[in-house]
N, C-alpha and C positions, 0 to 999 in steps of 0.2 A: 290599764288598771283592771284587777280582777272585780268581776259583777258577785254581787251578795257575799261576798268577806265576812260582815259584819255578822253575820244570823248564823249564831254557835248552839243554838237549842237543840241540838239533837237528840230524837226519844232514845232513850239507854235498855238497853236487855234488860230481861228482867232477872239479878243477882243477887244473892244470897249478900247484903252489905255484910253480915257476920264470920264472912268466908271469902271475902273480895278487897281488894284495896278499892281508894277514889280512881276513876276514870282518869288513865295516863294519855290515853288518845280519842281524842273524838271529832270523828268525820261529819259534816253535815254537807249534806245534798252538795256531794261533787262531781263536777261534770270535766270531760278533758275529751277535745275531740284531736284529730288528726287530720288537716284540711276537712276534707268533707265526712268523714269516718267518726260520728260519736263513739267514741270507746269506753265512757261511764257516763251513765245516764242517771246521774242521784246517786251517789250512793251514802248514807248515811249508815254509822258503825262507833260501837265506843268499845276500848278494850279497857281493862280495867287495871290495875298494879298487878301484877302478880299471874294474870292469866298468860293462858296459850291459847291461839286463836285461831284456827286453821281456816282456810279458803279453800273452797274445793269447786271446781268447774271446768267445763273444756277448755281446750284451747280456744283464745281467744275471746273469752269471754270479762276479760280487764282484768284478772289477778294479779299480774305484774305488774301493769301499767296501773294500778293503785299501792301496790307497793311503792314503787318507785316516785309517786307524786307525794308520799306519807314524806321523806326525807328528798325531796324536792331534785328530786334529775329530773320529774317531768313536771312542768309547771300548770297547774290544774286550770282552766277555762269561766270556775264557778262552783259558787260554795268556798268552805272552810276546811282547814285540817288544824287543832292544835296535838301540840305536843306537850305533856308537862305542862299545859296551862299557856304554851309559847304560840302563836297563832304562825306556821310555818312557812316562810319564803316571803312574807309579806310584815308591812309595818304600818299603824293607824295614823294618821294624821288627819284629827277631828273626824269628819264623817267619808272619808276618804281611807281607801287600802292602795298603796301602792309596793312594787319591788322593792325586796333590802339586795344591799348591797352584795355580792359575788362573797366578801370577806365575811360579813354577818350569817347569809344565808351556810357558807364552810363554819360558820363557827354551831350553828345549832346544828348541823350533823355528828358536830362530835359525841351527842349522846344519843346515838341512833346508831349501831350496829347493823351494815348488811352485809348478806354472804349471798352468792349469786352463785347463777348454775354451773359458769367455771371460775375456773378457782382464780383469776388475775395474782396469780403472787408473782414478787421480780425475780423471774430467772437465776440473774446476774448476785442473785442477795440468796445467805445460806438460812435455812428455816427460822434460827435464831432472828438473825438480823430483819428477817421478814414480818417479824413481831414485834421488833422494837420500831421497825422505823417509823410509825406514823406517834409513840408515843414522845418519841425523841424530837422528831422535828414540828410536830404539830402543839406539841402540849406543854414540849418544851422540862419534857420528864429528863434528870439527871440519869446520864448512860448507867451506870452500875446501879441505881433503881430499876430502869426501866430492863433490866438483861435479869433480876433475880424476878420481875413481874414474870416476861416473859418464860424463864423457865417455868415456873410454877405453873402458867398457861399449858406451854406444852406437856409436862405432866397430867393436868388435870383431862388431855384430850387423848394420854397416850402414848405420847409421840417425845416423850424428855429421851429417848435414845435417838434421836432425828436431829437433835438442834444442830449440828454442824453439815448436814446434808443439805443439797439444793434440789430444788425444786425436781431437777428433771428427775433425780434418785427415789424418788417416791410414788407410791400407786395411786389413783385417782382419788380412792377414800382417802390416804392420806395427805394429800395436797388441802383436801377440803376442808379435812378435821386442823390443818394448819391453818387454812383460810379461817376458819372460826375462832380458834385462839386468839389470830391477829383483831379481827373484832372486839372480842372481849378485852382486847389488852388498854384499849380508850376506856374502861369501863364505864359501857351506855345504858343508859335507863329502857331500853327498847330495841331487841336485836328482832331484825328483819329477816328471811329466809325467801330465797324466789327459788323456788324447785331446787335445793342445797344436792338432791340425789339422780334431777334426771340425765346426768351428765355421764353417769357414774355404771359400770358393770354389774349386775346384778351379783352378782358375791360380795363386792364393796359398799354395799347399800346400807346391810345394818351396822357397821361402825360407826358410819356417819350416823344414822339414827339413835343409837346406840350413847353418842354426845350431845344429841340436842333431848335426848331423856333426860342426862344427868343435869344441861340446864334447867330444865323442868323443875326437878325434884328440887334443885336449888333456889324455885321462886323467881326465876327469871321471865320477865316481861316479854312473850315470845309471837310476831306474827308469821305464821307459815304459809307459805300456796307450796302444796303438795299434790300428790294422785297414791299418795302410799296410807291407801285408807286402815291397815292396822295400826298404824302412826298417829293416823285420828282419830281410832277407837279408843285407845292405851291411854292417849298421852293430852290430849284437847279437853279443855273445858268447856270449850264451843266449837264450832265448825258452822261456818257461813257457807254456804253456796250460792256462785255466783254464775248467771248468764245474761247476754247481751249486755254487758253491762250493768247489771243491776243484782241488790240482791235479794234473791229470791226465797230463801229460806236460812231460815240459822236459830240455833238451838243445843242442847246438848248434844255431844254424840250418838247419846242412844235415840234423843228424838229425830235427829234430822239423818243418822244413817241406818240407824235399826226402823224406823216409823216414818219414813220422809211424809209430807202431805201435798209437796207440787208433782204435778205427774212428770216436771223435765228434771225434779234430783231425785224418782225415780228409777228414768229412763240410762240416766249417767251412771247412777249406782250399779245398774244393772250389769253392766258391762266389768266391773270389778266382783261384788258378790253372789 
């Protein structure tokens, strides 16, 4: 059973309510260690409808590894996460938190979008097919819905001359900009982003960037761990930096990368501008 489940008070940024939605995600004091390895040590975070959120910190510093416990591949040690108000991987039974079921916990990912640093599409399935399949078998979307969804998808990333090509026929931005489509195709209240570009050749980089703008501009709930700090100057309505597990500063872009005030997202920044 997870310890303190229960305590969802987490203090909120402070936002602009007349330019923000209600709080879609909110962390409080999560911890998740690795046998002897604490890899977040508290971390407490709310993102709000409609933001972008950017994460920014070395390696190792738990960006991923709190991504990844937001939509439950890693199961957090202590503290809370909800989602949409859903308290995630877990279930109350009076003053008790215990595990949901394997079936429950795949059902609340379905409104949780993530795109990872490669791209997992199936080989063996043509770009198209690579877009429908989770809508067709998971959601139980009718095929000729779910095939005029995903064109519209692939248009929207670029890529609507690609639908019959496979995987191996396409360049690394565009495997990913497919990986993204197929995300959006579940239509999630919350797409996820683990470094969507460090996988990627520096030429391919801004295409990919170039689509998670246009979800931007579109209002889409977005959390990113990046190192492509023009991304988080342009495109972020916040930007957290995170070490040792914690986080240590967060604020707008121009406070925390134009003004930082910890001397170690300083020291990080430094190294980029």
């Amino acid at each position: 059973m997870i310890k303190d489940a229960l305590a969802t008070d987490a203090p909120a940024d402070p936002v602009d309510p007349a330019t923000a939605g209600p709080p879609l995600v909110v962390a409080h004091d999560v911890h998740k260690r690795f046998g002897h390895l604490e890899v977040l040590r508290g971390i407490d975070l709310e993102v709000r409808a409609g933001e972008v959120v950017v994460l920014l910190g070395p390696s190792g510093s738990g960006k991923s590894t709190f991504l990844r416990c937001i939509n439950h591949l890693e199961q957090i040690d202590a503290g809370s996460i909800h989602v949409g108000g859903r308290l995630i991987g877990y279930r109350r039974s009076g003053s008790r938190v215990h595990h949901l079921r394997p079936r429950e916990v795949t059902r609340q990912r379905r409104d949780i979008g993530m795109v990872f640093q490669h791209f997992n599409l199936f080989p063996h399935l043509t770009v198209l097919s690579n877009v429908m399949e989770a809508p067709v078998g998971v959601l139980r979307t009718p095929k000729a819905e779910a095939r005029e969804t995903a064109l519209a998808l692939l248009e929207r990333v670029g890529l609507s001359d690609k639908a019959s090509a496979y995987p191996r026929q396409l360049s690394g931005g565009q495997q990913q900009r497919v990986a993204i489509a197929r995300a959006l195709a579940m239509r999630p209240e919350l797409m996820l982003f683990d470094e969507p570009t460090s996988a990627l050749d520096p030429e391919l980089v801004g295409e990919v960037l170039a689509t998670m703008r246009d979800l931007a501009r579109d209002g889409l709930t977005m959390l990113v761990v990046t190192h492509e700090i023009g991304f988080a100057k342009e495109v972020a309505d916040r930007v957290v930096f995170m070490d040792g597990g914690r986080v240590l500063e967060s604020g707008t872009p121009r406070e925390v990368l134009d003004h930082p005030t910890h001397e170690r997202t300083r020291a990080f920044l430094g190294r980029f501008l």
